[in-house]
C-alpha positions in Angstrom: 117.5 99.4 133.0 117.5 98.6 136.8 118.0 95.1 137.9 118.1 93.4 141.1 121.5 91.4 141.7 119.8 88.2 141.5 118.8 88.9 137.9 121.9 90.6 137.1 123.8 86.9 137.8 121.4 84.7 136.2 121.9 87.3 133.3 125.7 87.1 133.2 125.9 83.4 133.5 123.4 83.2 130.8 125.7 85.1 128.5 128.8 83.5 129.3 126.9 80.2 128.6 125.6 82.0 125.1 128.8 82.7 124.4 130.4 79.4 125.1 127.9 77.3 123.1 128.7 79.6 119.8 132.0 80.2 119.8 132.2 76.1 120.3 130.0 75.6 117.5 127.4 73.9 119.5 124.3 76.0 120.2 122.4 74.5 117.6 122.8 70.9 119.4 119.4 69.5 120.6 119.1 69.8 124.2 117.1 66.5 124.6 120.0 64.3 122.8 120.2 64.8 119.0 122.3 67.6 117.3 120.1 69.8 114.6 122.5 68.5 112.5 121.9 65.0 112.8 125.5 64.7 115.5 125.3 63.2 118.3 125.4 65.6 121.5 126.5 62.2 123.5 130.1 61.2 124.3 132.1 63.0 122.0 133.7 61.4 118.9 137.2 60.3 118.4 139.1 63.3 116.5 140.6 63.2 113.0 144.1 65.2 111.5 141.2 67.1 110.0 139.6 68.1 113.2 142.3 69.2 114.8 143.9 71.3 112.3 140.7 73.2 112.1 139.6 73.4 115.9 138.7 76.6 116.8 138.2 77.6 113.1 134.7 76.2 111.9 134.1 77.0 108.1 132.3 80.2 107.3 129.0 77.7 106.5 129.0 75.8 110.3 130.2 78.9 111.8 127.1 80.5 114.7 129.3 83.8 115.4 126.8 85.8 113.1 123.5 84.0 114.2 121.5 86.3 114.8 117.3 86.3 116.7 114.9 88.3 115.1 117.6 90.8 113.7 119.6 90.6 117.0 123.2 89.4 117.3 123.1 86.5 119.7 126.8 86.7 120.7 127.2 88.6 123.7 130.2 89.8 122.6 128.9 91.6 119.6 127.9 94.3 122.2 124.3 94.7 120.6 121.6 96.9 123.1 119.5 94.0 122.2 121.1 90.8 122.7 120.1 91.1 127.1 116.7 92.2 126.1 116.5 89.1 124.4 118.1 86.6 126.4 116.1 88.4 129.4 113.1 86.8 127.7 114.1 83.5 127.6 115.0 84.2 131.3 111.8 85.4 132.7 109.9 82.9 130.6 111.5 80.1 132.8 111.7 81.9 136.1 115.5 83.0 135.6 116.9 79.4 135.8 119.6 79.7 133.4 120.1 76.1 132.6 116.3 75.8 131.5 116.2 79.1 129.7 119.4 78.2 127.6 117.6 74.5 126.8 114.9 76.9 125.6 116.9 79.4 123.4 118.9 76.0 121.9 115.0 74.8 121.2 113.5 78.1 119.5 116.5 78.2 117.3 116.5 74.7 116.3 112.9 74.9 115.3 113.1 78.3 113.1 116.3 76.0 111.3 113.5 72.9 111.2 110.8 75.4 110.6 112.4 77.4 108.0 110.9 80.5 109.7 113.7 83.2 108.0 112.0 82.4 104.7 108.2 82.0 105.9 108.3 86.3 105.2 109.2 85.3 101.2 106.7 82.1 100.8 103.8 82.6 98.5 100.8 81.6 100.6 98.5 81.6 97.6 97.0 84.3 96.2 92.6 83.3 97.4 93.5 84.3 100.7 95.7 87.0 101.7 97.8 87.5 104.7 95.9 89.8 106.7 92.2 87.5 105.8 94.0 84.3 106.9 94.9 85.2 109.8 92.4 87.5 111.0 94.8 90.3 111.6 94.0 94.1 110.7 96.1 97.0 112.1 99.4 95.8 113.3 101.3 98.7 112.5 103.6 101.1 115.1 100.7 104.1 114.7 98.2 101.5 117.2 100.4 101.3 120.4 99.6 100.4 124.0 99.8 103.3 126.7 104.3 102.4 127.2 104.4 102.3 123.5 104.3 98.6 122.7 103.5 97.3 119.5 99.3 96.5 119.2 98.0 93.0 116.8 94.4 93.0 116.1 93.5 89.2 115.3 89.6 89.1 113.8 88.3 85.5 114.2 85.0 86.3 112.7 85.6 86.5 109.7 85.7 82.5 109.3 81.7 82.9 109.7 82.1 83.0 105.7 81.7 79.1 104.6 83.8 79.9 101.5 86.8 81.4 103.4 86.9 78.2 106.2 87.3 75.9 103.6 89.7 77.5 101.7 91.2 77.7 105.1 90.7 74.8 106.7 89.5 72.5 103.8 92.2 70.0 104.1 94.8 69.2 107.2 97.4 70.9 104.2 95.6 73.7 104.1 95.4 73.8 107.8 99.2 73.7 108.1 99.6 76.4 106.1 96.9 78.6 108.3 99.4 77.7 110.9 102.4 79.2 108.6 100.5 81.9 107.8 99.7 83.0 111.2 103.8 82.4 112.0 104.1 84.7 108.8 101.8 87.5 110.5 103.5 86.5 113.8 107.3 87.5 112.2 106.3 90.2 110.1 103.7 92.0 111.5 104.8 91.5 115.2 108.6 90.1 116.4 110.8 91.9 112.9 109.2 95.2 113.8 110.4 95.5 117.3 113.6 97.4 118.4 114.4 95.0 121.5 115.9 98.7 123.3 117.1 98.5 126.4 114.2 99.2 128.7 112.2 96.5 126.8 109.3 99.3 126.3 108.8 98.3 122.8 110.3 94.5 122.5 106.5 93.5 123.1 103.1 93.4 122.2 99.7 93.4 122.8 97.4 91.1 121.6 94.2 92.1 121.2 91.7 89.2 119.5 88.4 89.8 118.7 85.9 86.8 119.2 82.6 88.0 117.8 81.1 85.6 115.5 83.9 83.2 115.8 81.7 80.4 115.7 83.2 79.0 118.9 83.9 75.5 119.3 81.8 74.2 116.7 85.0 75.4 114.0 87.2 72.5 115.8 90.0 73.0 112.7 90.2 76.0 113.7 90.6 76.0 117.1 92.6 72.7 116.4 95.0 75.4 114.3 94.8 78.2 117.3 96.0 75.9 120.3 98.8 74.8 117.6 99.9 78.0 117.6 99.8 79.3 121.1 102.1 76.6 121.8 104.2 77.7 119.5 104.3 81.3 120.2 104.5 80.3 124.2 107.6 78.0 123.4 109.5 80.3 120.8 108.6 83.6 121.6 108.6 84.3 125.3 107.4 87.2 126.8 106.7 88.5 123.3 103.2 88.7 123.6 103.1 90.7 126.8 99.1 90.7 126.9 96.6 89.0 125.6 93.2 90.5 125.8 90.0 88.9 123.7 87.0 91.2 123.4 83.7 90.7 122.6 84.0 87.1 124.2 80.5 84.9 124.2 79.2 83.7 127.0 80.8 80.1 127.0 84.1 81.3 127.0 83.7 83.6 129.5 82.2 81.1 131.8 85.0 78.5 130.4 88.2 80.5 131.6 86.3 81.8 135.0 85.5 77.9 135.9 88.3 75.9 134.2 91.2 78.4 132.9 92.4 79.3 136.5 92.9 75.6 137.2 94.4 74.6 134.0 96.4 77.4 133.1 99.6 78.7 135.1 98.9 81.9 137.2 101.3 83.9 135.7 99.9 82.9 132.1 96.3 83.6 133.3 97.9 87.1 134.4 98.4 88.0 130.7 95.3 88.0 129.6 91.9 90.0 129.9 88.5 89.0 128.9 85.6 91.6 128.0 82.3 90.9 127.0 81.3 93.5 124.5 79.8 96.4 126.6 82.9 96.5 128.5 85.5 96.4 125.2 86.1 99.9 125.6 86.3 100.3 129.2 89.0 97.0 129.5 90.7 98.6 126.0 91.6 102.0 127.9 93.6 100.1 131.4 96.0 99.4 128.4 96.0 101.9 125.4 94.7 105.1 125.0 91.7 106.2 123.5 93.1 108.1 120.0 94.5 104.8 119.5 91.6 102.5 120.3 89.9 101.9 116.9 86.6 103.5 116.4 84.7 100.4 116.3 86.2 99.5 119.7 84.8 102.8 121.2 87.4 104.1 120.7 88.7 107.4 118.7 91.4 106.2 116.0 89.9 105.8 112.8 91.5 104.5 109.6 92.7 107.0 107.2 92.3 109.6 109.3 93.1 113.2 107.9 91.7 115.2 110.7 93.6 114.0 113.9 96.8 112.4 114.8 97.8 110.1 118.3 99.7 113.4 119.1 96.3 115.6 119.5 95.4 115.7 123.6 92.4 114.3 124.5 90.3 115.5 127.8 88.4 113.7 130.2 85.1 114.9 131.7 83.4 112.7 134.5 79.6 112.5 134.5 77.7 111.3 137.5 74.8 109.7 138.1 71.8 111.5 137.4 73.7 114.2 136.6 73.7 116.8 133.3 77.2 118.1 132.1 78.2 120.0 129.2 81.4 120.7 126.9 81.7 124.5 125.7 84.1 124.8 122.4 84.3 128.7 122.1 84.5 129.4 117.9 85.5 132.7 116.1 84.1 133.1 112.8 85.4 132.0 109.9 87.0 128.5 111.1 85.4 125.2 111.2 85.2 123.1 114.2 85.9 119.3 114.6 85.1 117.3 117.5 85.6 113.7 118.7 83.3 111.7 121.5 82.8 108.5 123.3 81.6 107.6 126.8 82.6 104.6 128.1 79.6 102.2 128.7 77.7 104.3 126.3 74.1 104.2 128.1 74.1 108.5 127.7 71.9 110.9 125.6 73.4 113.5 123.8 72.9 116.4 122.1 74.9 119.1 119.6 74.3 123.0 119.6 75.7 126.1 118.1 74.9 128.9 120.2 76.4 132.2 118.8 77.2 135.2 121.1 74.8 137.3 120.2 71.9 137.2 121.4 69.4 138.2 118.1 70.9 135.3 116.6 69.8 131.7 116.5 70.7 128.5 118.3 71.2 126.1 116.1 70.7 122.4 116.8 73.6 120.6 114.9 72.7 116.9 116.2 69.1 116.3 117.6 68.8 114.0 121.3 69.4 110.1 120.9 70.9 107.5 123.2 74.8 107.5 122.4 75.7 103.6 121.3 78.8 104.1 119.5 81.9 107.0 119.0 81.0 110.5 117.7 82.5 112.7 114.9 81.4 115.9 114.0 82.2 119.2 112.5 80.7 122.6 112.1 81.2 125.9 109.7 81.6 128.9 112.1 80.0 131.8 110.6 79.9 134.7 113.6 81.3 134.2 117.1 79.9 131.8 119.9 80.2 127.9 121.0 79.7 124.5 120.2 78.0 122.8 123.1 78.3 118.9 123.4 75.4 117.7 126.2 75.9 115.0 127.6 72.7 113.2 130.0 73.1 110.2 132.3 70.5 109.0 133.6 71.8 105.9 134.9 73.2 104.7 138.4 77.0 104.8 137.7 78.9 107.6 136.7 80.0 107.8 132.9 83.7 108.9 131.5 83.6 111.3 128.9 86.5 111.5 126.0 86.3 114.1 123.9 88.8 116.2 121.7 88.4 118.6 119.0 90.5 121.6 117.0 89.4 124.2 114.8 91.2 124.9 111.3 90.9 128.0 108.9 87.7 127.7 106.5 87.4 130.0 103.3 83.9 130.2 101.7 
């Protein structure tokens, strides 16, 4: 990984400042005054016999030589790939001044002790709501990954439209804490234990993507209350983590909100991280950061759940349709196989039409999907039974052009 010199220094002093604080035993010590531990950080305390015959030599229980951040060996001298990508984090996040980004690793590691977040992945949350309801979060795994690779977290805030779930949610400020915990819990193990932290960074982050349809808005002040609890938390303990935010499907008052008030409340580098699409333009914001096999299909996009047919690996091809203009797809067949096809347009607004039309020319055309207006992502397949083509037809009559993703493969059929 290239760096420039100035970041190469501010590096190297962070690490030998790392590795001073834990080989003296004092990197948990509060930064603001008062010792994790209840010691004071002040003027330091007269010795004992005791002290002295064990300086340098904490016991096994005080000793910080093995702490470790999110699987990653903090000591610098440990040699791990990961500990740089780490600590490059915590530099960025406060513009590469050491001294403030070492206050703010001392901090994150003081509230996971306070916090208790190493055992948040073995709590029992309850049993009426599950992880993934709680928090709103679907796909989180490695197979849904930006365009570099990074890790992709759905959050679903709609799904608090159900009276039942917010109060079990949100019923109580307890119960609101532990929304908070269980979000942290989704944060951990769904997002910051499953990254690699390799050098090159490519997949130390995520993308966020948080969908606001039916949220209810600010009307649901518990839990919006709960959300703005934890985007401090994730912007104080887990910097640069979250590469991008982007919320999709926004309504119109939060749209207008952050274009009137979030520039001017917000720092521009923060606003930078985040994307806003109101819901005819999900798919079109979606694709400047993933691509579209792994865009879920209810994004307009061409990953589906389950899906036995195609993998992220299978190409995908582009066709661009102008305005006004007629253009068609040709998928030559042999008999004997069966054809499967994947479509979407982004901004939808199309007609479009399926055929068989077989070589020769005695035989019939046969219309496999009849003209409609295309509002949504298209899969199809089709029994070959002589030679010919599959042609996809796609008509846009409107003023903009239209991009066409399509992608299809033909397997062996035996009747």
């Amino acid at each position: 990984m290239m760096m420039k010199k100035s970041t190469k220094k501010a590096l190297l002093e962070f690490r030998c400042k790392l590795e001073d604080a834990i080989l003296g035993n004092y990197l948990l010590e509060d930064p603001d005054g008062d010792a994790s531990t209840g010691k004071s950080s002040g003027p330091e305390k007269e010795l004992t016999i005791a002290d002295v015959l064990n300086f340098g030599n904490p016991s096994p229980e005080e000793s910080l030589r093995d702490i470790t951040l999110w699987g990653v060996p903090l000591l610098p001298s440990k040699g791990h790939a990961g500990t740089d990508v780490i600590l490059l984090k915590f530099l960025k996040a406060r513009d590469f001044k050491v001294k403030e980004a070492f206050e703010m690793l001392q901090r994150t590691l003081i509230w996971r002790k306070e916090f208790k977040t190493e055992g948040v992945l073995e709590e029992n949350l309850g049993s009426d709501l599950n992880q993934d309801s709680c928090t709103g979060s679907t796909s989180s795994s490695s197979s849904s990954t930006e365009k570099e690779g990074s890790l992709v977290c759905y959050n679903i805030c709609g799904i608090f439209n159900d009276k039942e779930l917010y109060e079990k949610a949100f019923g109580s400020e307890e119960k609101s804490e532990e929304f908070l915990r269980r979000i942290l819990h989704s944060m951990e193990n769904k997002g910051a234990q499953k990254l690699s932290f390799k050098d090159g960074g490519v997949d130390s982050s995520m993308l966020h993507v948080t969908d606001m349809k039916s949220s209810g808005g600010l009307a649901k002040k518990e839990f919006c209350s709960s959300c703005k609890k934890a985007l401090l938390l994730f912007q104080e303990n887990y910097p640069e983590i979250i590469f991008r935010s982007v919320f999709v499907n926004v309504p119109f008052w939060y749209y207008a909100y952050h274009k009137l008030l979030f520039r001017y409340r917000v720092a521009k580098k923060t606003r930078g991280k985040n994307l806003q699409a109101r819901c005819p333009r999900v798919a079109k914001t979606l694709l400047k950061l993933m691509d579209a096999e792994n865009i879920p299909v209810h994004y307009g996009g061409l990953q589906r759940d389950d899906d036995d047919e195609f993998s992220p690996e299978d190409g995908v091809s582009e066709l661009i349709v102008k305005s006004g203009a007629v253009e068609s797809i040709q998928i030559p067949a042999e008999a004997g196989v069966t054809l499967v096809w994947d479509l979407m347009v982004v901004g939808w607004d199309v007609t479009y039409k399926e055929e068989f039309i077989p070589h020769d020319e005695c035989s019939y055309r046969v219309l496999i999907r009849q003209t409609k207006k295309l509002e949504e992502s298209v899969r199809n397949s089709f029994y070959i039974s002589e030679p010919g083509k599959i042609l996809l037809t796609i008509d846009n009559d409107t003023f903009r052009k239209k991009r066409v993703l399509y992608r299809f493969k033909s397997k062996p059929t035996i009747i």
